[in-house]
C-alpha positions in Angstrom: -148.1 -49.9 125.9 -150.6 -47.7 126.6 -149.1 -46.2 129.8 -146.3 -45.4 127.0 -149.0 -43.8 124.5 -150.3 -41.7 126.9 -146.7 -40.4 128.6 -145.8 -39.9 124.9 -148.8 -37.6 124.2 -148.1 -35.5 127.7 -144.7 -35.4 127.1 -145.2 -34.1 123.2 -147.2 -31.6 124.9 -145.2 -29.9 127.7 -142.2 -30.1 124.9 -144.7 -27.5 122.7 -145.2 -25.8 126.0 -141.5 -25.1 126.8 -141.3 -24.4 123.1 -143.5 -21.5 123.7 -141.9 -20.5 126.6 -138.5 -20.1 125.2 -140.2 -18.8 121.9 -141.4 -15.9 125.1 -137.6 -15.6 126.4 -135.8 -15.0 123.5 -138.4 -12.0 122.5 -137.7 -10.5 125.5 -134.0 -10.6 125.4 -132.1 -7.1 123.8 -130.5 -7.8 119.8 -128.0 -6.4 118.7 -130.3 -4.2 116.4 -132.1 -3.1 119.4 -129.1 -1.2 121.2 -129.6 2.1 120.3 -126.2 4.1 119.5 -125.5 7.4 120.0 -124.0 9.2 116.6 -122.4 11.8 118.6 -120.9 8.4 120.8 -120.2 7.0 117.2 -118.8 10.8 116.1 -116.3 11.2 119.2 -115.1 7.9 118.6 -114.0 8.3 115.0 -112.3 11.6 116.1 -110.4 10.4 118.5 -109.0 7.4 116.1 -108.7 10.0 113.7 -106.3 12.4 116.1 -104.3 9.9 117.0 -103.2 8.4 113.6 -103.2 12.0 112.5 -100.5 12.6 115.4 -99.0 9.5 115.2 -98.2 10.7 111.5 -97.3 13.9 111.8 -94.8 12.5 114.9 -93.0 10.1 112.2 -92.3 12.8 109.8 -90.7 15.1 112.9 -88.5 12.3 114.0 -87.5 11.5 110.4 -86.9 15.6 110.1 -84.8 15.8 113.3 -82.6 12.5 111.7 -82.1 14.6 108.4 -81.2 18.1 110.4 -78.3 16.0 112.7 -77.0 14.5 109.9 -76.7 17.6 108.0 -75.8 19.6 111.0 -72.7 17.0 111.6 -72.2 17.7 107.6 -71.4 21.2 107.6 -69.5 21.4 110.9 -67.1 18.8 109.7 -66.7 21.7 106.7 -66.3 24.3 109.1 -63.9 22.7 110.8 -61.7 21.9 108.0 -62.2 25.3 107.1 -61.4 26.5 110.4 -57.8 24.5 110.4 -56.7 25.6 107.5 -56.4 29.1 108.2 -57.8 30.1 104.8 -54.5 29.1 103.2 -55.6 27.0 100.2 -52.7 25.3 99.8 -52.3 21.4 98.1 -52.9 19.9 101.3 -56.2 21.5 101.6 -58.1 19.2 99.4 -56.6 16.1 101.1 -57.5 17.8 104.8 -61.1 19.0 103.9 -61.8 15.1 102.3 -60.1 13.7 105.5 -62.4 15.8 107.9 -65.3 15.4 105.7 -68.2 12.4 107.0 -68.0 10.1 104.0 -70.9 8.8 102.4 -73.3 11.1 104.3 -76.8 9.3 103.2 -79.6 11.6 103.1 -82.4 9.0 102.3 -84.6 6.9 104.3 -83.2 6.5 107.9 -82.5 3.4 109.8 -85.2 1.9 111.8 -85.8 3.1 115.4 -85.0 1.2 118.2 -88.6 0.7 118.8 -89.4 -1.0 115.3 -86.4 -3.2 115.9 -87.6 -4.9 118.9 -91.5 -5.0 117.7 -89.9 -7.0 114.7 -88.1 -9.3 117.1 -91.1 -9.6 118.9 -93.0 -10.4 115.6 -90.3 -13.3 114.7 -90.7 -14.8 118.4 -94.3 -15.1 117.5 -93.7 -16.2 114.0 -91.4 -19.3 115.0 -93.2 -20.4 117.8 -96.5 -20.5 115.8 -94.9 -22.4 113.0 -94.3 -26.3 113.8 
């Protein structure tokens, strides 16, 4: 028992000695509050997130504008057409021909989704039903 007493007491000791030691290591090793950061790293960075949701905004509202000019564009040639074929006559069949020529139900509001959002939402359901059981 006392070869056991005496291993015990060494063995209490080298574990306060690797105690210490790693106590040592982890000083010397870099935290996270020890990396020093740049604020004009930090600056650029922000400016560059900035520019692009800034772009990516402005981009959205050009497409939407470009939607809303075709449609109107294809609005008032389809007037100037019927126009055009009726040689200025504005006789009873006039009415009928402009309404005939005419786009019906030319919707001016929010457009239909691009072909881009349509397959990211496919995507997104793919993902959807194969994380669900």
């Amino acid at each position: 028992m006392k070869v056991f007493e005496a291993d015990r007491e060494e063995r209490r000791s080298q574990i306060k000695r690797d105690e210490a030691a790693l106590d040592n290591l982890k000083a010397r090793l870099p935290s996270l509050i020890s990396v020093k950061t740049d604020p004009l790293e930090i600056f650029i960075f922000i400016a560059r997130f900035s520019f692009a949701a800034v772009l990516f905004f402005l981009v959205s509202i050009l497409v939407s504008v470009y939607r809303y000019s075709l449609r109107l564009a294809a609005h008032y040639d389809a007037r100037a057409d019927a126009l055009g074929l009726s040689d200025a006559l504005l006789n009873p069949g006039f009415h009928q021909l402009v309404r005939s020529l005419t786009p019906s139900g030319v919707y001016f509001g929010k457009m239909d989704r691009t072909p881009t959002e349509q397959v990211l939402d496919a995507i997104r359901g793919t993902l959807r039903r194969r994380g669900s059981p």
